[in-house]
N, C-alpha and C positions, 0 to 999 in steps of 0.2 A: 494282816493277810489280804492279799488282794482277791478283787470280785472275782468269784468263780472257782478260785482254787478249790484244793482238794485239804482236807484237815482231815489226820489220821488219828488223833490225839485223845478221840474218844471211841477207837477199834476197841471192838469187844462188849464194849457196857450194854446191860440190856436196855428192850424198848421199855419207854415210862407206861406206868399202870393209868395214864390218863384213857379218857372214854370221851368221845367227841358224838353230837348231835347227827342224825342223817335227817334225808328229806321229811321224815315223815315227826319228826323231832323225836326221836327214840333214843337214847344212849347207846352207845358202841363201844365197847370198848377196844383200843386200839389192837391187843391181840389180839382179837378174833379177826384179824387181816393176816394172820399168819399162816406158816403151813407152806409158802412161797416165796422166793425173794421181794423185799417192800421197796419201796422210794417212798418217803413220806416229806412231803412237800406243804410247808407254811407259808403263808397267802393271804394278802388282804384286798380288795377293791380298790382302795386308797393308795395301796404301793406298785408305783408304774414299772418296775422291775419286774414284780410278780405278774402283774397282766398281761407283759408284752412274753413273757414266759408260758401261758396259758393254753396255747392252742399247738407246742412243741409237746408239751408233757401230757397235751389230750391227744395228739397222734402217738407218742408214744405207752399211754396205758391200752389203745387200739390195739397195737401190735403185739404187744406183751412177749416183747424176747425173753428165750429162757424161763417163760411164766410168769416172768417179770410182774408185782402189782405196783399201779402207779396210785397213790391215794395223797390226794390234796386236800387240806384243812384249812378251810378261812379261817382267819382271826379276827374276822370282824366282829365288833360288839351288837350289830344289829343281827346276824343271824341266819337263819334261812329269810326274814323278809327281805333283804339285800342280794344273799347271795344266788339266791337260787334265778331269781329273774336275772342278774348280772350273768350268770353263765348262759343261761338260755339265749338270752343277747348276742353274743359271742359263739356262738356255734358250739360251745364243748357237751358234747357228748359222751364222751368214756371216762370223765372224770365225773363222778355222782356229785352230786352238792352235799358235803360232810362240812361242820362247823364249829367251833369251838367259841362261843360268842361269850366266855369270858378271857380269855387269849391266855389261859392257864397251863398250854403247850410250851408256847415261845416265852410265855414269863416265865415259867417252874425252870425252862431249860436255859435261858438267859443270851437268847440269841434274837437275830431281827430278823427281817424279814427282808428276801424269800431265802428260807431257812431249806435247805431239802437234806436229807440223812435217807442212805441207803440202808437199808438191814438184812441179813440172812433169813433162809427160811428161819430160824429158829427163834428169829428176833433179837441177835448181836448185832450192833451199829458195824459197817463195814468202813463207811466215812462219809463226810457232810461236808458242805460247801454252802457259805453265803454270799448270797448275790447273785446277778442273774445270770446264765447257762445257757451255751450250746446244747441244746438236748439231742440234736439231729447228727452232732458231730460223730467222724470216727473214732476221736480220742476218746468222749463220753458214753461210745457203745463198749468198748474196753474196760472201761471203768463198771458200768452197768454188769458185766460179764464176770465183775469178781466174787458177787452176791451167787452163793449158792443155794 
């Protein structure tokens, strides 16, 4: 499948019972981000796809169309000591520093990186796409538009 597409192939399935780190190093678990439409967006420092993708997907958790949430998870193995300076770096702002610093997202789910999956409020996958994205596009506000 080429970068950016859209993969349907996993509509339906719920979000993983995975729990990722926030700033303060606390466990989360990823449903309690629900309640909303998701984009959950996997991420590393290391991968130039994912960085040059950074500061589309922090204007757009800004805006939060539709209530849209935008939640990016590094999978760096260093953590918040990396990640959080790297964003701060970078300007991003509406994207909080969430971690996964054993990268047991995108391994458990067998995908690379940047990995991004839309989910319903309810937390059904709506569809994912690897590689890196238009996020500003009008075709990817469409898409974004299908998550209820």
């Amino acid at each position: 499948m080429a970068a950016g597409a859209i993969d349907r192939s996993h509509k339906g399935q719920g979000l993983p019972t995975y729990a990722v780190q926030d700033a303060k190093g606390a466990y989360v678990p990823l449903n309690s981000f629900l309640g909303r439409p998701m984009l959950l967006n996997l991420w590393a420092t290391w991968c130039a796809p994912c960085v040059k993708e950074l500061p589309q997907l922090d204007t757009l958790a800004g805006k939060a169309p539709g209530g849209l949430r935008v939640i990016a998870v590094s999978q760096d193995l260093e953590g918040l000591a990396k990640v959080k300076p790297f964003l701060e770096a970078r300007g991003i702002k509406n994207l909080p520093p969430l971690y996964d610093d054993q990268a047991k997202i995108s391994g458990g789910m067998g995908v690379n990186l940047p990995t991004t999956i839309l989910y319903d409020s309810q937390g059904n996958e709506v569809w994912r796409t690897s590689g890196e994205r238009d996020w500003t596009s009008a075709e990817t506000a469409k898409l974004l538009a299908e998550a209820r």
